[in-house]
C-alpha positions in Angstrom: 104.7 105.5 53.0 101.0 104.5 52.0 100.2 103.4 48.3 99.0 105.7 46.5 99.0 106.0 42.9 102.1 109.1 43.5 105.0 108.8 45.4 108.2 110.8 46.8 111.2 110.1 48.5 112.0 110.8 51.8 114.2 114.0 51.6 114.0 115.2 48.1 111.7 117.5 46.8 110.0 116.0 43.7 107.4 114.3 43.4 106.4 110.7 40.8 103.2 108.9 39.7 103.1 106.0 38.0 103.4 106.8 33.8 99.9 106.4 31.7 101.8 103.6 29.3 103.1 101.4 31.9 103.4 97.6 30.8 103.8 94.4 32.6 107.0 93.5 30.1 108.8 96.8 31.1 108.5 96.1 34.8 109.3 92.6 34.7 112.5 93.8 32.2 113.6 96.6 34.4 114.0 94.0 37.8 110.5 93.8 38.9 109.8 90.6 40.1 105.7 89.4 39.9 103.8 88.3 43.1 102.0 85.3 43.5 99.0 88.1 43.9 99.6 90.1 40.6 101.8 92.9 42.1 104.8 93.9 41.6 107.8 94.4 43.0 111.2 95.7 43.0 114.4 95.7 45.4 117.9 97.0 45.2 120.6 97.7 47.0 121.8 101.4 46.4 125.4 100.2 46.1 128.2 99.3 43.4 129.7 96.5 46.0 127.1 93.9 45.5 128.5 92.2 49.1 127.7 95.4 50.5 124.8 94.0 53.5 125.1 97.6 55.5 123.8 99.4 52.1 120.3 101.4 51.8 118.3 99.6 49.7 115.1 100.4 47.4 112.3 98.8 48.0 109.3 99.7 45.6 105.7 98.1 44.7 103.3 99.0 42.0 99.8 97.3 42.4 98.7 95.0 39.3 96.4 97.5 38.5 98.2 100.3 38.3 96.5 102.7 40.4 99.0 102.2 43.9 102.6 102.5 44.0 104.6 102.1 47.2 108.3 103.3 47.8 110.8 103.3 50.5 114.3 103.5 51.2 115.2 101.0 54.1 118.8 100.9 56.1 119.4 97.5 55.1 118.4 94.4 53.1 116.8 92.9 56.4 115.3 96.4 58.1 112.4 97.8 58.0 113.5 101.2 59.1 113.2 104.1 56.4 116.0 106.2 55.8 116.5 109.7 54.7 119.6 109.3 51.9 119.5 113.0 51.3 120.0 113.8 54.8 123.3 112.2 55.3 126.2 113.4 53.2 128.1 110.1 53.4 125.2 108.6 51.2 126.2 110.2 47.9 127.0 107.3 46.0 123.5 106.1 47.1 121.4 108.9 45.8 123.3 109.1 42.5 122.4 105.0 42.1 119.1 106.2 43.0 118.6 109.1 40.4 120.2 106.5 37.9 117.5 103.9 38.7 114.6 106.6 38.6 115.7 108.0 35.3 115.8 104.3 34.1 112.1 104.2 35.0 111.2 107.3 33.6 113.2 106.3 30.1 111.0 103.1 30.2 107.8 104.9 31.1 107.4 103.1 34.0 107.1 106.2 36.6 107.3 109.9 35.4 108.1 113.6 37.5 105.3 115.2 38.1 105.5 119.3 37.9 
């Protein structure tokens, strides 16, 4: 997926931006690791086992601006293959660790749902 300053996930219907009152400290609180170039960016594997290697992971960037967000869901912690988590019905646990996350983000107006 191409940055853009809104995102979706493959599969599922709604749709994000990136919230008006986003701060650095909420990122970096909320797992997002700083680049060496200002961005930031945040990876997770959407599963309780944490020795779980075969699990999708998150993989999400916002720009240091602001204005570009990129998300994906990749197979695993070493792919670069995006994957549909909504397609598959053995990925359940996944997509409710990923609602979780989201809703995290949106409490710490970090992203919000766009209409």
């Amino acid at each position: 997926m191409s940055q853009t300053a809104t995102f979706s996930i493959l599969g599922s219907s709604k749709k994000f931006q990136l919230h008006s009152n986003i701060k650095r400290y909420s990122l970096r609180d909320h797992g997002f690791m700083e680049t060496k170039n200002g961005n930031f960016q945040y990876e997770r594997p959407l599963s309780t086992v944490i020795t779980d290697s075969k699990a999708p992971v998150l993989k999400m960037t916002i720009s240091k601006n602001f204005d570009r967000v990129r998300l994906s869901i990749v197979a695993s912690v070493n792919s670069a293959k995006k994957i549909n988590i909504y397609k598959n019905e053995h990925m359940e646990d996944a997509r409710e660790l990923l609602e979780f996350i989201l809703k995290e983000f949106i409490e710490a107006e970090i992203i919000q749902e766009m209409n």
